[in-house]
BAMARLUM-202256 format. One record per residue (C-alpha): x, y, z. Coordinates in Angstrom, 2 decimals, padded with zeros to 5 digits. Last residue first. Layout:
// BAMARLUM-202256
ATOM|east|north|up
ATOM|X|Y|Z;
...
This chain:
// BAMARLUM-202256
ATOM|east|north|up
ATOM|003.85|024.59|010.28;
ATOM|003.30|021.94|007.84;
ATOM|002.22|018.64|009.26;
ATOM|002.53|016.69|005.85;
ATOM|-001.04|016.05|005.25;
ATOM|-002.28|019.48|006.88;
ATOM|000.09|021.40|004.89;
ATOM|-000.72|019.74|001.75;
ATOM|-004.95|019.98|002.23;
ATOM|-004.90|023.98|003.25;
ATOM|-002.56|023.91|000.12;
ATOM|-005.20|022.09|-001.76;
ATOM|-008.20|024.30|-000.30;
ATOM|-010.99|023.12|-002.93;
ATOM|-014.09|024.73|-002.25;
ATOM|-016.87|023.05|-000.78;
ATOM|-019.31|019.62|-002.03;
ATOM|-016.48|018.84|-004.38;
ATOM|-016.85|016.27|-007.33;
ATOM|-013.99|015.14|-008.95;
ATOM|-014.62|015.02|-012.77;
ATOM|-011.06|013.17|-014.27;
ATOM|-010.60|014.96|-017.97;
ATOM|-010.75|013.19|-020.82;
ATOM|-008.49|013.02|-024.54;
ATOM|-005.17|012.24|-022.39;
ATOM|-002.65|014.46|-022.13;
ATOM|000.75|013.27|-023.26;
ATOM|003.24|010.00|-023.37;
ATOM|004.84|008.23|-025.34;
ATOM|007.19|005.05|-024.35;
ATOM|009.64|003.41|-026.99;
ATOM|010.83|000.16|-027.69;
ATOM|014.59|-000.83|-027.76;
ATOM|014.36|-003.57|-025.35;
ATOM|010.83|-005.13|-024.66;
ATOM|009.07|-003.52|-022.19;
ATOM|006.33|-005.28|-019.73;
ATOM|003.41|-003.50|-018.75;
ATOM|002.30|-002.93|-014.90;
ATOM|-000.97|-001.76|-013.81;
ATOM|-001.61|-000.47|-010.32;
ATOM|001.17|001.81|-009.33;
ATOM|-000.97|004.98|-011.20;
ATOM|000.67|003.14|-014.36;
ATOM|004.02|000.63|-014.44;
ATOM|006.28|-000.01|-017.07;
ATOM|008.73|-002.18|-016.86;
ATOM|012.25|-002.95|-017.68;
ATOM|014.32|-005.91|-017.32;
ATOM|015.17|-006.42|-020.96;
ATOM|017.72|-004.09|-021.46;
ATOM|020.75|-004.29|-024.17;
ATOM|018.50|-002.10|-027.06;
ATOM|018.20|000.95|-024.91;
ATOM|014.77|002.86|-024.15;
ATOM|013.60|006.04|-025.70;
ATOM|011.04|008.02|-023.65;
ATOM|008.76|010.36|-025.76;
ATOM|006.98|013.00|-023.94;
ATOM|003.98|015.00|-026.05;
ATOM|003.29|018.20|-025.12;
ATOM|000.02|019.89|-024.75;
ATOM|-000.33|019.97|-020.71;
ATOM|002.79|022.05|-021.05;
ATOM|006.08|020.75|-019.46;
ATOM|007.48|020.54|-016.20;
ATOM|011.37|019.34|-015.41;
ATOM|012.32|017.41|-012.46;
ATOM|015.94|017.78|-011.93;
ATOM|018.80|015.49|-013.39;
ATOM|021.53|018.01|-013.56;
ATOM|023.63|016.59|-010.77;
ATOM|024.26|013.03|-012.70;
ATOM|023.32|009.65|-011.13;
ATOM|019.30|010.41|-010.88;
ATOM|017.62|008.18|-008.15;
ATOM|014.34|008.48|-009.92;
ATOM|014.41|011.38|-012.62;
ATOM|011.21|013.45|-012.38;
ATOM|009.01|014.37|-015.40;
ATOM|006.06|016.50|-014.95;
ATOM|003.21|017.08|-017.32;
ATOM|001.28|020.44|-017.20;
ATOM|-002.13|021.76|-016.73;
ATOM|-002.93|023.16|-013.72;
ATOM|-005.42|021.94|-011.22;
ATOM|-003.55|020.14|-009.33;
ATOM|-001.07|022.84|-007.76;
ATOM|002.01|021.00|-007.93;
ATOM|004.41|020.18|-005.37;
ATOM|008.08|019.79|-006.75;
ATOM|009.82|016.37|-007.75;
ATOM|012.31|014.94|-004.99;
ATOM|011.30|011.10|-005.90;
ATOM|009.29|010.69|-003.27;
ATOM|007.36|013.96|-004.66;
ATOM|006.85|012.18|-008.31;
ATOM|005.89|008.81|-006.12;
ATOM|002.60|011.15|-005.29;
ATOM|001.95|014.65|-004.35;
ATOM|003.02|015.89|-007.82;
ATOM|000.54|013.10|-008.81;
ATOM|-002.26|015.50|-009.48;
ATOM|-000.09|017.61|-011.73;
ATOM|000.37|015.05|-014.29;
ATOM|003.17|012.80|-013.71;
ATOM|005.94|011.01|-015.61;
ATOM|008.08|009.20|-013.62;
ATOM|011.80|008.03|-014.99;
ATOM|013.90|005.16|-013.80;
ATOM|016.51|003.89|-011.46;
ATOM|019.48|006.14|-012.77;
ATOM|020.81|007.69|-016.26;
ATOM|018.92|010.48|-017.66;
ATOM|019.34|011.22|-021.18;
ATOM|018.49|014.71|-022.18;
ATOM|015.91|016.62|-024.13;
ATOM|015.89|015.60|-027.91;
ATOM|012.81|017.28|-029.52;
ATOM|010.38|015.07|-030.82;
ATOM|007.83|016.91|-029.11;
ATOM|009.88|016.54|-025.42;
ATOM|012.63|013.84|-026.16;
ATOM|014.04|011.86|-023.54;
ATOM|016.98|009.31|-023.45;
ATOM|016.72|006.44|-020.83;
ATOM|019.81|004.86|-019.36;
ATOM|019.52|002.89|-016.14;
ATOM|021.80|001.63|-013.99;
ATOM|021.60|-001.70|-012.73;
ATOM|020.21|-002.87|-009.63;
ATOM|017.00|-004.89|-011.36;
ATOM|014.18|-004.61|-012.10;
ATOM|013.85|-001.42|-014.05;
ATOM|011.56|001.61|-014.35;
ATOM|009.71|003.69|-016.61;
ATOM|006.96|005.23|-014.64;
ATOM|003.50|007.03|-015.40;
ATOM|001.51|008.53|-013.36;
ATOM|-001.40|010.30|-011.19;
ATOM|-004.71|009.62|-013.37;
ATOM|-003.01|007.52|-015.82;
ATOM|-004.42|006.26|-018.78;
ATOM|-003.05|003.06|-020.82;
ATOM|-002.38|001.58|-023.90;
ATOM|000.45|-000.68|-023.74;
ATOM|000.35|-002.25|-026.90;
ATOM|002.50|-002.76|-029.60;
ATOM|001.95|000.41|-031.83;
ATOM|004.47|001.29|-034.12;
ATOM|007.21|004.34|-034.15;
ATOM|009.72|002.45|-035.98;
ATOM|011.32|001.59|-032.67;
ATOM|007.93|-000.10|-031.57;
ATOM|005.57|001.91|-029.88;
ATOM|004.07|001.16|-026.56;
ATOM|001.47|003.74|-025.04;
ATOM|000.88|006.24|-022.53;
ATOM|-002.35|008.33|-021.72;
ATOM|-002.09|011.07|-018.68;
ATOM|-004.68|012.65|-016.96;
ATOM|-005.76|016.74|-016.56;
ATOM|-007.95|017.46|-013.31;
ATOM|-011.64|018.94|-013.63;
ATOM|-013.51|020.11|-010.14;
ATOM|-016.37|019.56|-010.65;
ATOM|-018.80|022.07|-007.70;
ATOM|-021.67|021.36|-005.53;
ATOM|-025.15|022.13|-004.10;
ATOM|-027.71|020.15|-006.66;
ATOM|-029.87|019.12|-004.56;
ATOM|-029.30|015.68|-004.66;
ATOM|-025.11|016.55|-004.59;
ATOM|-025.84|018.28|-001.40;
ATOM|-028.00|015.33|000.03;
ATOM|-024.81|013.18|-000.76;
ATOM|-022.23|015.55|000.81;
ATOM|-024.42|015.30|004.05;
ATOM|-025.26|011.84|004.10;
ATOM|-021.05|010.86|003.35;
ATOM|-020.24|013.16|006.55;
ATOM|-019.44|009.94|009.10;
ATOM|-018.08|008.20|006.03;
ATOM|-015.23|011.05|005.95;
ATOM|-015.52|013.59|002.63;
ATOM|-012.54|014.89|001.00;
ATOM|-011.08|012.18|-001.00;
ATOM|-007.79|012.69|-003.20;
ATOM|-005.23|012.95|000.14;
ATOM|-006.89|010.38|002.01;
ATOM|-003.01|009.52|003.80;
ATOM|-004.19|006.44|005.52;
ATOM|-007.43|005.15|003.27;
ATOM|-011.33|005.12|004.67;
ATOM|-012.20|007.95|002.74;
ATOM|-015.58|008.97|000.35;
ATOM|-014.52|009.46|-002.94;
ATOM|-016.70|011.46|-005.57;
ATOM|-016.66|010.96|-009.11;
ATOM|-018.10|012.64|-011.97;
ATOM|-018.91|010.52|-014.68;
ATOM|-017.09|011.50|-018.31;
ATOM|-017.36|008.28|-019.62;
ATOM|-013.47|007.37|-019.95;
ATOM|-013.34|009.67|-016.42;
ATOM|-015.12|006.95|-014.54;
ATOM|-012.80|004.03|-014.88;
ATOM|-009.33|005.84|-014.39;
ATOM|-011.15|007.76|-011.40;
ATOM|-012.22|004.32|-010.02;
ATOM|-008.84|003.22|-009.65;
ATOM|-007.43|006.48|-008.54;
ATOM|-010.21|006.09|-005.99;
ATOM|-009.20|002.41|-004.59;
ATOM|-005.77|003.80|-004.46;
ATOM|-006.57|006.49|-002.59;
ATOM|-008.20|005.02|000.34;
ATOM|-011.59|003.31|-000.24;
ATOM|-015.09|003.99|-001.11;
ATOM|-015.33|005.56|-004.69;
ATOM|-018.56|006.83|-005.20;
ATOM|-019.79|007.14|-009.23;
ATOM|-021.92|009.69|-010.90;
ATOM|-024.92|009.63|-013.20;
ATOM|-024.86|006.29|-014.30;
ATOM|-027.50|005.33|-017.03;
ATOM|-024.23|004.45|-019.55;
ATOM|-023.29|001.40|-017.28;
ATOM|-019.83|001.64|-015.93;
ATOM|-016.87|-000.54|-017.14;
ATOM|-013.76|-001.17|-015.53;
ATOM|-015.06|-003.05|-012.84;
ATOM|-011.81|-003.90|-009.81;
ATOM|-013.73|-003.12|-006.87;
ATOM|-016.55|-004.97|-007.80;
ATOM|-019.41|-002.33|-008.41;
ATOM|-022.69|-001.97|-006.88;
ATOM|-025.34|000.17|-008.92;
ATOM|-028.06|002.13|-006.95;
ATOM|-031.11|003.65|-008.32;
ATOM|-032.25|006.88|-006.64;
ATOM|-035.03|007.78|-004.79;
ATOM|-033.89|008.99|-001.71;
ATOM|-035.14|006.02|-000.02;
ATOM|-032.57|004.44|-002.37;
ATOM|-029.97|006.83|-001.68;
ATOM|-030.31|006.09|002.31;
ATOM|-030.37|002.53|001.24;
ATOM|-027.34|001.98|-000.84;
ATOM|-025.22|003.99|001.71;
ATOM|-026.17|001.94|004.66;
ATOM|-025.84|-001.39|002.68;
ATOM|-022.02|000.02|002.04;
ATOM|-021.34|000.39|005.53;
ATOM|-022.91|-003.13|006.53;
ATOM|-020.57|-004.58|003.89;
ATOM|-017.54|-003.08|005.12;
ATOM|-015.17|-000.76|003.97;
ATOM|-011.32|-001.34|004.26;
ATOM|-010.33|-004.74|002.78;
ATOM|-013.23|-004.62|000.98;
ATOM|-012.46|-001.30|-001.36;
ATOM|-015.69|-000.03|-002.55;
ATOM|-017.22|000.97|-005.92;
ATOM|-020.57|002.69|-005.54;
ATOM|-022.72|003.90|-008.43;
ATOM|-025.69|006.10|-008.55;
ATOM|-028.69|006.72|-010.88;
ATOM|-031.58|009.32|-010.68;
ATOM|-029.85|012.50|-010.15;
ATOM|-032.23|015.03|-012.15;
ATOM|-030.24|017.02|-015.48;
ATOM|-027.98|019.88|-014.95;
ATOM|-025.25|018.15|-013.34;
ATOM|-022.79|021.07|-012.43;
């Protein structure tokens, strides 16, 4: 709960899928409301320090994106839907009024999600790069047919080596992401773990296995490769050179959804996937 007055707002839209009329609409009911209004580009990955919290306008992807940004400052975010699926943002633009004159007053709830940092290291354990956040993954992956080996280690503890198309490394938000594709289990988001799901896994074994929040997942790739990649929340993609290594654990900040009610996730799954 913001404990201080609301006097600065951001908005970060997707153009493909809001329009400009929409967003004006927004801009001046806050404004009449007496707050300052910031418009982002889509793709800003700074916000100013004044900002008290941040609306995502988009589908998904255009809040992931925004989460990544906002979470770095510790500004809560709230996402108002125009995507397919709209499984992340809970308020429709025909609501957005409402859930903003809550937020003014002071009627809501943060709801705090764990996120994911990765990074490059070297085969003598050095930084190259890489560094990233993740608010529902990380994936080691390939481009080409070929079967992949990847051997990993939970806290430098040797785990297995999973041969197939890849590995994704989750938090519990993206259980309902490429992690579920993938045949990974549904995880309530609020938990906090780190989920690793073989993609296309050759051997039986290969099941997703969860971890604490705590632990640190090292993924060990083979000297011969030089297709692979590295890709974050499907947005960013890193190159990987062979014989480099991938770690990844909890990252230092939370995401700070906003929720005007309760969270109901498994209200949320079964009406997404048309549960019975």
């Amino acid at each position: 709960m913001m404990v201080k007055k609301v006097k600065c707002a951001g908005i970060r839209h997707n153009s493909a899928k809001v329009s400009k009329s929409q967003v004006e609409e927004i801009t001046a009911w806050l404004e009449e409301h007496g707050i300052r209004t910031i418009v982002l580009e889509h793709t800003t990955n700074e916000l100013p320090d004044e900002m008290d919290f941040l609306i995502v306008m988009g589908g998904d992807g255009t809040l992931i994106g925004g989460a990544r940004t906002a979470a770095k400052m510790r500004i809560p975010i709230i996402g108002i839907d125009f995507g397919g699926l709209g499984f992340l943002s809970e308020i429709k633009f025909r609501d957005c009024k409402m859930a903003l004159n809550s937020i003014l007053k002071g009627d809501y709830q943060i709801e705090e999600r764990t996120m994911l940092r990765g990074e490059i290291r070297d085969c003598d354990g050095n930084d190259i790069g890489g560094l990233c956040t993740a608010v529902n993954d990380i994936v080691v992956t390939k481009k080409s047919s070929r079967m992949l080996r990847l051997m990993v280690y939970v806290n430098n503890e040797y785990y297995n080596e999973i041969l197939g198309d890849g590995i994704i490394v989750s938090s519990a938000t993206g259980s309902t992401a490429y992690s579920l594709s993938a045949g990974g289990p549904i995880v309530s988001p609020t938990l906090d773990i780190i989920l690793i799901s073989p993609i296309c896994p050759h051997t039986l074994f290969s099941r997703s296995l969860v971890t604490n929040g705590a632990d640190e997942i090292l993924i060990e790739l083979p000297p011969e490769r030089e297709d692979l990649i590295m890709t974050v929340d499907g947005q960013e993609e890193y190159a990987l050179a062979p014989e480099c290594r991938v770690v990844i654990r909890r990252f230092a900040h939370s995401v700070r959804y906003i929720r005007i009610r309760p969270s109901h996730f498994f209200e949320t799954v079964r009406e997404k996937f048309h549960l019975r």
